[in-house]
Structure formats: structure tokens, C-alpha cells
N, C-alpha and C positions, 0 to 999 in steps of 0.2 A: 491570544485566541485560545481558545479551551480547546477538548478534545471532539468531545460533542458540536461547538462550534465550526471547526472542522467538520466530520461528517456533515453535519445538518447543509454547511456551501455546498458540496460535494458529492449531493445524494446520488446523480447519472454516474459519474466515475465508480462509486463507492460500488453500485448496483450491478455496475457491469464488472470490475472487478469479482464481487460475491461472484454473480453467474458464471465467470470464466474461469478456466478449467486453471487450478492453483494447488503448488502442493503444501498443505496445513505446517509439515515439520519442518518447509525451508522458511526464514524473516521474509518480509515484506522486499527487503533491500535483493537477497537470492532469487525469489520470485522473479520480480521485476526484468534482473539481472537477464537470467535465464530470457525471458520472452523477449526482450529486446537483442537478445543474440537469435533467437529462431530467426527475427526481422533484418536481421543483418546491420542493424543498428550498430556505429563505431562506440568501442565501450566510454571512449572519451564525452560522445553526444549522450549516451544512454545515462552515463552516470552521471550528469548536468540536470537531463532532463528527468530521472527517477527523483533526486536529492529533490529537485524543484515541485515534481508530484506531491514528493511523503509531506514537504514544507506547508503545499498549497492546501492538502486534506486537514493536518493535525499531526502528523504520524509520524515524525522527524524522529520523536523519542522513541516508539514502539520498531522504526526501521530494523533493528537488530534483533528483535524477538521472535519466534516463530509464530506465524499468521494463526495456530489455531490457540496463540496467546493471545491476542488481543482481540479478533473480530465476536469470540464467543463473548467478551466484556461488553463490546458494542452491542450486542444484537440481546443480549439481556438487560441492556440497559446504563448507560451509563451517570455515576452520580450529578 
């Protein structure tokens, strides 16, 4: 599956992720990390169920990048 592939299944996640409040210089994986702890989320279920998000979206590879590394790629366009 492509990246674009990805987003394009994923557009309600992808949408509410954009709108919800994220910070640009932590990765996808920190992000994530972080809100599933506000939730009280065990980090053993968090980290299953993040790893299993990034896989379901496209974004397994971009997980360690910081978020305003990749979504500015998406939102301009991707090849």
C-alpha cells in the first residue's frame, strides 16, 4: 500500500488527528505516545494499538519523524 493509499482509507482518522491539538516537533509515535497516557491507556495496549494505527494509515515509516515532517508532504501533495 502506498502512502497516499494510506491516507486516502483513512481520511475520518487522518481529519481528526489534523484538527486535534498535536505538537508539530514530537514523531507521530511521541504524539500518539503522549495522548494515550493523558487516557490512562497501559503503554503495553497503547503501543499495539498506536504501532497498529501508523500500519492501518501508511505511516509505519514516517512513525519516527516529527509530524510537521510529514503532514506538510501530505497536505501539499503527495507524489
Amino acid at each position: 500500500m502506498t502512502l497516499r493509499g494510506g491516507l486516502e482509507r483513512s481520511g475520518r482518522l487522518l481529519d481528526w488527528f489534523w484538527r486535534a491539538s498535536f505538537y508539530w516537533d514530537l514523531t507521530a509515535m511521541q504524539n500518539l505516545k503522549y495522548f494515550a497516557s493523558l487516557s490512562d491507556i497501559p503503554r503495553d495496549v497503547a503501543l499495539d494499538r498506536i504501532n497498529w494505527a501508523l500500519d492501518f494509515v501508511g505511516l509505519s515509516k514516517w512513525k519516527n519523524v516529527p509530524v510537521k515532517g510529514f503532514l506538510g508532504v501530505w497536505f501539499r501533495g503527495l507524489p
